[in-house]
C-alpha positions in Angstrom: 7.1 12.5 -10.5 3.9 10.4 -10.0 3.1 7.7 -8.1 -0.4 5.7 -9.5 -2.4 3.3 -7.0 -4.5 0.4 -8.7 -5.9 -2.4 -7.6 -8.6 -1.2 -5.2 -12.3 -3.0 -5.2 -15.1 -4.7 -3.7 -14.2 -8.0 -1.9 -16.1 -10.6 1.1 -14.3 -10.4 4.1 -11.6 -13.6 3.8 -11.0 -12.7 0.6 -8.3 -10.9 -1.2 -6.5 -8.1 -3.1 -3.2 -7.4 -4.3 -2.4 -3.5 -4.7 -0.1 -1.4 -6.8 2.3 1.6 -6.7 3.7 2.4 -9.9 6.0 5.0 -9.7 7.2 7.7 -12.4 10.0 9.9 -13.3 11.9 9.1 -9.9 14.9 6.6 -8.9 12.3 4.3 -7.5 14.2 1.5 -6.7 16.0 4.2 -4.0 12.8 4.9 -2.3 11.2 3.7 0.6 7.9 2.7 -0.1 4.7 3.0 2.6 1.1 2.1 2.4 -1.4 3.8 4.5 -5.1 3.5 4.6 -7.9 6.1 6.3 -11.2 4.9 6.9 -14.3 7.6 7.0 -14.1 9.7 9.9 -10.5 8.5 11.0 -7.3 9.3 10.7 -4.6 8.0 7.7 -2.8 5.0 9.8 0.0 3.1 8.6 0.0 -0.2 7.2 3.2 -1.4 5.8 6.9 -0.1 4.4 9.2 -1.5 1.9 12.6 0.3 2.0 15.3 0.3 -0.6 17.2 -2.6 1.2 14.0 -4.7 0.9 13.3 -4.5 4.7 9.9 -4.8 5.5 7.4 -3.4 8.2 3.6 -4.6 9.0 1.1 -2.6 11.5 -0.1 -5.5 14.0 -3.7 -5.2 12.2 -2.3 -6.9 9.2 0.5 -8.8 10.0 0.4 -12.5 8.3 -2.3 -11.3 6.0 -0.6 -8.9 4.4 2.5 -9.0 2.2 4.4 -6.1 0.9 6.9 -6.1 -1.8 8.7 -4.4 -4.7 9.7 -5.0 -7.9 12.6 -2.1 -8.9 12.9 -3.2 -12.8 8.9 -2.1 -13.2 8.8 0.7 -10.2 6.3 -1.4 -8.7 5.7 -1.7 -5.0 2.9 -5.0 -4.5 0.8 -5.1 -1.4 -0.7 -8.2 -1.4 -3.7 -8.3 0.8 -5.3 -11.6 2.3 -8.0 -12.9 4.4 -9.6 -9.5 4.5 -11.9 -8.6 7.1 -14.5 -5.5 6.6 -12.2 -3.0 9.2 -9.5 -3.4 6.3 -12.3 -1.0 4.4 -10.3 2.1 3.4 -8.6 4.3 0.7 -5.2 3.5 0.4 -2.5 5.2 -0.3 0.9 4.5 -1.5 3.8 6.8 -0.1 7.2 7.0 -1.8 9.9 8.9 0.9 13.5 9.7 0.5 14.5 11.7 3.5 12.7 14.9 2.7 11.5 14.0 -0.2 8.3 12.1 -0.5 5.5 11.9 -2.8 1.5 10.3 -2.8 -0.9 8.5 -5.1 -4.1 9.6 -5.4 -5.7 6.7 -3.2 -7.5 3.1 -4.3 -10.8 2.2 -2.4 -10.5 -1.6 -0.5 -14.0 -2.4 0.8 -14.4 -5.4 2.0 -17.9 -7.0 3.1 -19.6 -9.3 5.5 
């Protein structure tokens, strides 16, 4: 099972980024899918969560800037990121849950300047 993150960059805060879970050698499309970001010297918080009936849930940070979604026939899950602001700096990582099952990406880098 893998899960890979891509997307991540450099950006000016009001710009954007769209981010992506690919996931491997698991019934994605069953899945729950969760983004969560850490910022140096904090904790990992959530950001947003995709389930397998296409429900979706935003932290209050990024609501109406941020857009998740998924696509089961490529076992992608699309966070589409807008009107960034530099405390959206973070790695993020892409979660993929099933009950007790869950699995991470390695992390993509968002940093987003004045």
């Amino acid at each position: 099972v893998r899960l890979v993150e891509s997307g991540g960059g450099l950006v000016q805060a009001g710009g954007s980024l769209r981010l992506s879970c690919v996931g491997s050698g698991m019934p994605f499309s069953k899945y729950g899918i969760t983004w969560f970001r850490q910022a140096p010297g904090k904790e990992r918080e959530f950001v947003a969560s995709i389930y397998a009936s296409y429900n979706t849930y935003y932290h209050d940070s990024v609501k109406g800037r941020f857009t998740l979604s998924r696509d089961n026939a490529k076992n992608t899950a699309n966070l589409q990121m807008n009107s960034l602001r530099p405390e959206d700096t973070a790695v993020y990582y892409c979660n993929a849950r099933l009950s007790n099952d869950q699995y991470w990406g390695q992390g993509t880098q968002v940093t987003v300047s004045v």
